[in-house]
C-alpha positions in Angstrom: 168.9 20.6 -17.2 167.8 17.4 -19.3 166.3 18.5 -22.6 162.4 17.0 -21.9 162.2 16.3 -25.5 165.0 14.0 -25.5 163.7 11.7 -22.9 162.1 8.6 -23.4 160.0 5.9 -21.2 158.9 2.4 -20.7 155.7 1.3 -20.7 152.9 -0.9 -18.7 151.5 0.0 -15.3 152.9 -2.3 -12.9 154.9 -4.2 -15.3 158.4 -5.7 -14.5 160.8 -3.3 -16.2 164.3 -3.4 -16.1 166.4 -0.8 -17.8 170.0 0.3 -17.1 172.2 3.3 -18.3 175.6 1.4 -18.7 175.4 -1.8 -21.1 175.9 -4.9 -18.9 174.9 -3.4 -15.8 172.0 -4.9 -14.7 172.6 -8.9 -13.9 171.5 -11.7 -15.5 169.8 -15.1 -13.9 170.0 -12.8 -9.9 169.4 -10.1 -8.1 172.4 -10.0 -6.0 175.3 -11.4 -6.9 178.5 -11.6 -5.3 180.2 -8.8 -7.2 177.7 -6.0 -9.1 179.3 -4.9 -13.1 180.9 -1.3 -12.7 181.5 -2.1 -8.9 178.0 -1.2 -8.2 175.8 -2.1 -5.1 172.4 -3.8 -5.4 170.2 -2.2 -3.4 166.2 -3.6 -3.0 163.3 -1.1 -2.8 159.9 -2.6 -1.6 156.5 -0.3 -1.4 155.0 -3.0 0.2 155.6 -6.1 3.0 158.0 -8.5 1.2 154.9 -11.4 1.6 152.1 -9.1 0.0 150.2 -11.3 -2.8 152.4 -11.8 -5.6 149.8 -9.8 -7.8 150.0 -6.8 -5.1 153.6 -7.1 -4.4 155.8 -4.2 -5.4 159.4 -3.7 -5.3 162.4 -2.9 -7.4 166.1 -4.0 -7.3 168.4 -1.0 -8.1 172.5 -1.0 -8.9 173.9 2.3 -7.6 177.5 4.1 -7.2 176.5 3.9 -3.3 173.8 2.6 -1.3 171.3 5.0 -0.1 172.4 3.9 3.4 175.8 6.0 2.6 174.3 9.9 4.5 174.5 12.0 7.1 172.1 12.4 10.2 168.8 14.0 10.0 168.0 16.6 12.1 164.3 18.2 12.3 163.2 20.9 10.5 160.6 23.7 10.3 157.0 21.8 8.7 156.2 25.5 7.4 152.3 24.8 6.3 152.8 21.3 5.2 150.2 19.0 7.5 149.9 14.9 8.2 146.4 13.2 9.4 145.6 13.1 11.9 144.5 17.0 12.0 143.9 17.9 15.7 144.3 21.9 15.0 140.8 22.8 14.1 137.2 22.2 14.3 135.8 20.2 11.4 132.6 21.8 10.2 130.4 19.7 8.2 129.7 22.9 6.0 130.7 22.7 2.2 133.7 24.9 1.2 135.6 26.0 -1.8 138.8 28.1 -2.4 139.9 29.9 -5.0 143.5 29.1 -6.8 146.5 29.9 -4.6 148.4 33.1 -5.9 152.0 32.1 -7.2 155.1 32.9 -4.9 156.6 36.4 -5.2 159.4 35.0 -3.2 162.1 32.4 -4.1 160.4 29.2 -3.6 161.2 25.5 -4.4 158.6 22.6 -4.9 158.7 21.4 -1.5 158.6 24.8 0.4 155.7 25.7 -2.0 153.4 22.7 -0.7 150.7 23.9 1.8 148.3 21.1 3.0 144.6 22.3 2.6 142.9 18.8 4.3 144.0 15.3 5.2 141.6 12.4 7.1 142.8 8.9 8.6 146.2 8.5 10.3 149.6 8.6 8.7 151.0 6.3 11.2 148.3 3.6 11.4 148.8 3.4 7.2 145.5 4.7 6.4 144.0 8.1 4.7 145.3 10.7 2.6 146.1 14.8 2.7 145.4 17.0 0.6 147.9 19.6 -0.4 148.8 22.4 -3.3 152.3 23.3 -4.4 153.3 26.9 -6.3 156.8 27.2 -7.2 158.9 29.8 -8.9 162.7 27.6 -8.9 163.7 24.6 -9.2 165.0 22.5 -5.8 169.3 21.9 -7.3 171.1 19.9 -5.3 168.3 19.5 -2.5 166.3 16.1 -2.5 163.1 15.2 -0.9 161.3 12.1 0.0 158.3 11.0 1.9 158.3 7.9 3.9 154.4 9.0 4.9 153.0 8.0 1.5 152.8 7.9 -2.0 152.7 11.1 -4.2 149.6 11.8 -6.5 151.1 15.1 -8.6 148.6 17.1 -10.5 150.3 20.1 -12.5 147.5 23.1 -13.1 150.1 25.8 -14.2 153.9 24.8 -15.8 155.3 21.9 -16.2 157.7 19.7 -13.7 160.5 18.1 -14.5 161.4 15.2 -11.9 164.4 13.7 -11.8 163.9 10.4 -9.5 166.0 7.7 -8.4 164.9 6.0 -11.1 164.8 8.2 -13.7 163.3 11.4 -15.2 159.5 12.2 -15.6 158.4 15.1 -17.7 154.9 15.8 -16.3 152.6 18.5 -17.8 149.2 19.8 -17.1 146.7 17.2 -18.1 149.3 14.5 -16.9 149.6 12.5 -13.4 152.6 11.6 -11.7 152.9 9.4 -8.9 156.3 8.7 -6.7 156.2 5.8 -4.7 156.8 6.4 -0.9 160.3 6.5 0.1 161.9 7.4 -3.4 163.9 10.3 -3.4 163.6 13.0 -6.4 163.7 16.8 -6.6 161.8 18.8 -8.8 162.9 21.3 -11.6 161.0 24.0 -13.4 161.7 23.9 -17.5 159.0 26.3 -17.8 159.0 29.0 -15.4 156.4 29.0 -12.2 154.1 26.4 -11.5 151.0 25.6 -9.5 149.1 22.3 -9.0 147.9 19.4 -6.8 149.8 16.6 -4.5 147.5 14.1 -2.8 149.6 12.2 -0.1 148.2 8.5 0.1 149.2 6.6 3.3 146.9 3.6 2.5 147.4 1.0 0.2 149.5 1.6 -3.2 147.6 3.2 -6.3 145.9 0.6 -8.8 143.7 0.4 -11.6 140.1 -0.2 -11.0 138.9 -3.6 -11.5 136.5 -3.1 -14.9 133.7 -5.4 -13.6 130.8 -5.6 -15.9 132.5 -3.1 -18.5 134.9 -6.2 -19.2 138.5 -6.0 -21.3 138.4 -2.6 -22.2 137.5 1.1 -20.8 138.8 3.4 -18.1 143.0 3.4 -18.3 144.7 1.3 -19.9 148.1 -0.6 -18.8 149.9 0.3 -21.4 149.7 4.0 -21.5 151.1 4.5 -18.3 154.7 5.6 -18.5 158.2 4.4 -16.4 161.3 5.9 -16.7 164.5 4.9 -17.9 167.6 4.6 -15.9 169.5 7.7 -16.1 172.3 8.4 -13.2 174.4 11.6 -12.2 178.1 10.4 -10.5 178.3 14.0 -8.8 180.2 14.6 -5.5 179.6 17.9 -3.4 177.1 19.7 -0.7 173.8 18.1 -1.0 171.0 17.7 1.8 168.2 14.8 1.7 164.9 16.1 3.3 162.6 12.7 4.4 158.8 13.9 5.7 158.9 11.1 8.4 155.7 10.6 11.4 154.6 14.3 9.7 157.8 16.1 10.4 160.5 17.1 7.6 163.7 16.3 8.9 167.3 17.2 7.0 170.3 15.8 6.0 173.5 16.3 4.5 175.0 13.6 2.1 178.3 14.6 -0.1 177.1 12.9 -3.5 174.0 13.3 -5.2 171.4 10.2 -4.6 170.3 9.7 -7.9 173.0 7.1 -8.7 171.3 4.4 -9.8 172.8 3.2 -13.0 170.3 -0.1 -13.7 166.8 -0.9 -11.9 164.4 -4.1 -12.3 161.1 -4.5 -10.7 157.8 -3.3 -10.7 158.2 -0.4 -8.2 158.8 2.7 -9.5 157.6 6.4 -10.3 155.3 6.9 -13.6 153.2 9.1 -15.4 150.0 9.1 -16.9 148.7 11.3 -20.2 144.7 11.9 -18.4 144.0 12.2 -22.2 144.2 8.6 -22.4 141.3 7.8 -20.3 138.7 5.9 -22.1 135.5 7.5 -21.1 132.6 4.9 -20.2 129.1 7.3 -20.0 125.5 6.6 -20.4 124.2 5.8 -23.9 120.4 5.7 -22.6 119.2 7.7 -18.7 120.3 9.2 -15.8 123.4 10.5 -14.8 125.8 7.8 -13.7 127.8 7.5 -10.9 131.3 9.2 -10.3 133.0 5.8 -10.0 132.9 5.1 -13.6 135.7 7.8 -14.1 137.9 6.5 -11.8 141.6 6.6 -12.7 143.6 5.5 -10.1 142.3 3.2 -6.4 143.9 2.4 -3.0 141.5 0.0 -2.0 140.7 -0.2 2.3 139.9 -3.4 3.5 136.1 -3.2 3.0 136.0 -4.1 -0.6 134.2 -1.0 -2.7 134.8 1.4 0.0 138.0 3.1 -1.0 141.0 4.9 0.7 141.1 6.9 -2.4 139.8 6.5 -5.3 141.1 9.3 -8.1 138.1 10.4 -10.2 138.3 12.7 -13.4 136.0 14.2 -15.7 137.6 14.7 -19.0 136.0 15.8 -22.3 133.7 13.9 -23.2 129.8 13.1 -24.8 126.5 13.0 -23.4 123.6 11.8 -24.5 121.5 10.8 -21.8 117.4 11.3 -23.2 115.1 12.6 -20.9 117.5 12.9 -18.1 118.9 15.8 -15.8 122.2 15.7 -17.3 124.6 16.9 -14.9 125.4 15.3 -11.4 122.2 15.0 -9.5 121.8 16.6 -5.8 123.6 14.1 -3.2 124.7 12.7 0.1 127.0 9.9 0.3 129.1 8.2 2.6 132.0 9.0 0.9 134.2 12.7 1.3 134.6 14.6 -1.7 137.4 16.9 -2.6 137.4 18.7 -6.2 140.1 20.3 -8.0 140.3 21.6 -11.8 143.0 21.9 -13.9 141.4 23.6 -17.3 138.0 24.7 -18.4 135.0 24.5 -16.6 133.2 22.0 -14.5 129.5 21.4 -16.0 127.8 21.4 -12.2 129.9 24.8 -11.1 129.5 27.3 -13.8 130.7 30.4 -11.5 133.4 30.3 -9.1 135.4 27.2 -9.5 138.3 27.8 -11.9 141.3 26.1 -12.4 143.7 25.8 -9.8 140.3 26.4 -7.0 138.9 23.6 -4.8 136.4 22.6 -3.1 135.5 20.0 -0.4 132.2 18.0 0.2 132.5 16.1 3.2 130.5 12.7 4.3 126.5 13.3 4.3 127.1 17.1 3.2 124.4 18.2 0.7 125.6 19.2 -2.5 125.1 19.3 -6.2 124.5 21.9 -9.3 124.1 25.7 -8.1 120.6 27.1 -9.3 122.0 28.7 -12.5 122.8 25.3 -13.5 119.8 23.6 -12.4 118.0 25.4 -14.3 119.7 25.8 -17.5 119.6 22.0 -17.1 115.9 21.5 -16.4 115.2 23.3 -19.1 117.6 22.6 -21.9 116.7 20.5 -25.6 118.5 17.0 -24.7 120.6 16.9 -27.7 124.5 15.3 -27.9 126.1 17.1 -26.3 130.1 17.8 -26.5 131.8 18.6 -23.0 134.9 20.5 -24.4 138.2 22.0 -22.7 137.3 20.9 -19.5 139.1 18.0 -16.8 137.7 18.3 -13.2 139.7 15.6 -10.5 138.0 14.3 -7.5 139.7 13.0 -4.9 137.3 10.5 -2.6 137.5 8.9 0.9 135.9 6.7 2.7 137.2 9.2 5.8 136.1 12.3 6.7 138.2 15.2 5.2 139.2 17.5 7.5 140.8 21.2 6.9 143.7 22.8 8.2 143.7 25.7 9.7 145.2 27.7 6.9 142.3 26.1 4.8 139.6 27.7 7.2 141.3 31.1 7.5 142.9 31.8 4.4 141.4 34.3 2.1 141.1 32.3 -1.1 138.2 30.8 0.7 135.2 31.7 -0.4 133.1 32.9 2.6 129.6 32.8 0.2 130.0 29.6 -1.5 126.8 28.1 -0.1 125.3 31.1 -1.6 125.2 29.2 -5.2 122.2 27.3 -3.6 120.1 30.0 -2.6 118.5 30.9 -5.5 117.1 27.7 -5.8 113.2 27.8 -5.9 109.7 26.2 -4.6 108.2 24.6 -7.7 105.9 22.2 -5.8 102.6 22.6 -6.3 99.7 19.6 -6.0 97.7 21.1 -9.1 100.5 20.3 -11.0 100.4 16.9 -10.3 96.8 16.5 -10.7 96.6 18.2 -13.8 99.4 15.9 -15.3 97.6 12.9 -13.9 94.0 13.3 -15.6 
């Protein structure tokens, strides 16, 4: 196993990079020439339509020992309790849930039979929507390899770090980080830690930018620059190896008698990357009200109804607040949009009971929802001094789609059958002769 320490990165979200293992092997002045350096063959990797908008366009060219074409047949396999949108096998209530965290595996159990989808919405096939799933792990996947021509990967480790080795290189991703793998790059996942537990979010829509900054200007939100690429690194193995693609929703298998990650050089601007969440300049209110979730956006696949998003990835990191004479944390709600919560440390400032790390929770469109009574009234009645929100980072993922659970999200026991009990304990405080007393 590659020493994580040891590993280094480029930088620059969506920037062309090109890096290569062996000196000379990536060409100069073309992609493709007639003969590759070390006998390699170039090999093009696109993430989007080859005419998308130059600014929108993603792909890669990669020199490898063989070309990815050079496998055996897949055959279908068992889905286990992985799930693709649409979700036809239960009822969708429009009641608000939440789960606790997921216990780890007692069994041996790799990164990709540890994924269980909780929800997805849209339609895999028609490009458009996300699902929603949790991984817990307990060994690494060795000379199996995964890839999902479905979507991109949004990984969120809670518990334990990964170690991905990609086509393209190798990601070290701990919690607090974000790793995405573009759809159709093969990887496998290895565990330098021990067990782990965390989030994937499966996008089907359009590829994962940054936010436009609008009014905010040149700087806030993430940065470019802190977003991290790998380098080229290659194995030249021969042997037993099996490729498992999630394809239409199904997993299908097969064998291949070399490992895949060859590539000895890439270019382009399609690739996996990380993300330190750390990095995320905070923009908050310096004056009143609490303001809107969008402002905390990380990461968007935009639809095409301009500010209505596929996804948009939300966080809420440490932070200040200062808001004067305001209800400081999110005010009760319904929105168009479908919200689903996960935390990776600390506590969320609206849910002081209940939701812990590695929990979830789902607010679907026009659901009611905000603080639980505990909170509302700590908050009503609190002195509105700065105020320091420490060892805490909530994620949101939103849709403009309905979010729909799986079955195994409305029967398992980690869901908590008295959630909506946190708003019960909310009381009547109208009262006219308030109101005329204040006035007069």
């Amino acid at each position: 196993m590659v020493d994580p320490t040891q590993l280094s990165y480029l930088q620059g979200f969506g920037n062309e990079h090109e890096t290569e293992a062996l000196e000379g092997a990536l060409p100069q002045g073309q992609f493709s020439p007639q003969k590759c350096a070390y006998s390699l063959y170039a090999e093009q990797f696109n993430s989007t339509a080859f005419t998308a908008p130059r600014a929108h366009n993603r792909r890669s060219w990669t020199y490898r020992i063989r070309p990815s074409a050079a496998m055996g047949e897949f055959e279908p396999i068992d889905c286990g309790l992985i799930r693709t949108a649409p979700i036809t096998e239960a009822q969708c209530p429009p009641n608000i849930m939440r789960w606790d965290a997921q216990a780890l595996p007692d069994t041996p159990t790799d990164f990709i039979s540890g994924l269980t989808t909780m929800a997805a919405n849209g339609d895999a096939r028609a490009q458009s929507g996300i699902a929603i799933h949790v991984y817990n792990a307990n060994q690494g996947m060795g000379d199996n390899f995964f890839y999902c021509a479905d979507g991109e990967l949004l990984i969120l480790p809670e518990c334990g770090a990964l170690l991905a080795y990609t086509e393209m290189g190798i990601l070290h991703v701990e919690p607090g980080e974000l790793m995405v793998i573009p759809r159709g790059i093969k990887f496998k996942i290895e565990l330098p830690d021990g067990p782990v537990r965390g989030y994937m979010c499966e996008n089907y829509g359009a590829d994962l930018q940054l936010p436009e900054r609008g009014p905010v200007g040149a700087n806030g939100f993430a940065n470019d620059r802190d977003f991290q690429y790998p380098v080229a690194w290659f194995e030249d193995r021969e042997g037993t190896f099996t490729v498992t693609a999630k394809f239409c929703g199904g997993l299908h298998r097969a064998p291949i008698d070399h490992s895949p990650l060859d590539v000895v050089a890439w270019v382009g601007n399609s690739a996996p990357y990380k993300y330190n969440l750390s990095a995320f300049n905070v923009i908050n209110t310096v004056s009143y009200d609490h303001p809107d979730p969008s402002i905390f956006t990380v990461l968007t696949s935009p639809s095409n109804t301009p500010g209505v998003a596929n996804l948009d990835f939300v966080i809420f990191p440490p932070r200040w607040m200062v808001a004067e004479n305001t209800f400081r944390p999110p005010w009760y709600h319904r929105n168009i949009m479908s919200e689903f919560m996960g935390l990776i440390e600390g506590q969320y400032d609206a849910k002081e009971k209940g939701f812990t790390p590695g929990g979830m929770s789902l607010h679907n469109c026009m659901s009611a929802h905000g603080p639980e009574s505990d909170v509302f009234e700590k908050a009503s009645n609190a002195e509105l001094e700065p105020q320091r929100y420490e060892n805490t980072l909530a994620f949101m993922l939103e849709s403009r789609y309905v979010i729909e659970p799986t079955a195994f999200a409305l029967n398992t026991p980690t869901r908590q059958s008295d959630y909506n009990q946190c708003y019960q304990g909310l009381k009547k405080y109208f009262s006219q002769a308030d109101k005329q007393e204040r006035t007069d």
